[in-house]
N, C-alpha and C positions, 0 to 999 in steps of 0.2 A: 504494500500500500504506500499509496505517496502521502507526504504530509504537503497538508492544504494550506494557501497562504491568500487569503482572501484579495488585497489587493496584486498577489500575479496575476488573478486569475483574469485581471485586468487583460492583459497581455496570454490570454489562454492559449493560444497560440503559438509562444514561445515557450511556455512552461509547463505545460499540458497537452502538447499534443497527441502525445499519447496512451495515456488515460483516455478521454477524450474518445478517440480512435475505437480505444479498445471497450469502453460503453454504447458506444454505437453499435457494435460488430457484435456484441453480448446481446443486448436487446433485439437485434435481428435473428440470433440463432434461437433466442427463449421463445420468440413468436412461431419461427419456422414449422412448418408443421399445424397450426393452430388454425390458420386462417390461409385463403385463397394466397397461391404464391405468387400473381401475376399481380395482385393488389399490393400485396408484402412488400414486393422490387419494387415496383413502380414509384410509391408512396419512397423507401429508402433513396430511392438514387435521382427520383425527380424533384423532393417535396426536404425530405429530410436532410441531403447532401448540400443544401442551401439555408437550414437550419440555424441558428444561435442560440448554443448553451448560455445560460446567464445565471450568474449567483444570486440569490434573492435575498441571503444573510441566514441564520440561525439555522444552518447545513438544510436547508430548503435550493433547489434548484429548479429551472424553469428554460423548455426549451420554446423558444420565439421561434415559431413559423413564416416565411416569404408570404407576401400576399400572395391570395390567389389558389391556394394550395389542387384546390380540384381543377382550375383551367390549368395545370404544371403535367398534368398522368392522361390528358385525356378522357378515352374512353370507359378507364377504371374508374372513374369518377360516378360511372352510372350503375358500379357495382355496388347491392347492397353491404358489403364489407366495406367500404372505404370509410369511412367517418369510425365504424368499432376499431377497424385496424388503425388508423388515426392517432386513435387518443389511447390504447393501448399499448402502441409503439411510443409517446412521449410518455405515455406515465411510464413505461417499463425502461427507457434512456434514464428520468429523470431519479429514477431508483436506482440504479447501477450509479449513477455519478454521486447519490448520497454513500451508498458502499465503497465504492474505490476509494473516495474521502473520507472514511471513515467516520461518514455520519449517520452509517446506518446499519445493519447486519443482516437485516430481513428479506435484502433481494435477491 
């Protein structure tokens, strides 16, 4: 585990990137299986790849979406899974990024 330093994470990018990396790639594998795989990609590498982690204080984290999320996948947009897988996929990022930081155990 890395220890967390609230204002690097200013700079998440140079000092987290791979934490970061590897919550991302965590939460896609915990989904995998769970929900439609072409919504799963889609949502990751259209929606999610354009993403920002943000610290929100008191080991709470919050992933900021691009506008637009469903004009970003297209057609998957019209699948009934996109909005579950959605907010599944952020709540399951923003729980890996409380555990790598060790502000949390439960993910």
């Amino acid at each position: 585990m890395t220890e967390f330093d609230p204002e690097k994470f200013e700079e998440k990018y140079v000092y987290y990137f791979e934490e970061l990396e590897a919550a991302y790639s965590s939460a896609y594998q915990h989904l995998h299986g769970q929900y439609d795989s072409a919504v799963l990609r889609a949502i990751d590498r259209q929606v999610l790849s354009e993403s920002e982690p943000c610290y929100e204080g008191d080991g709470e984290f919050r992933v900021e979406l691009p506008e637009n999320p469903r004009e970003r996948v297209g057609t998957v947009a019209d699948n009934a899974q996109f909005e579950p897988v959605l907010e599944a996929f952020v709540d399951r990022i923003e729980a890996e990024l409380r555990q790598r930081f060790e502000f949390d155990d439960t993910a």
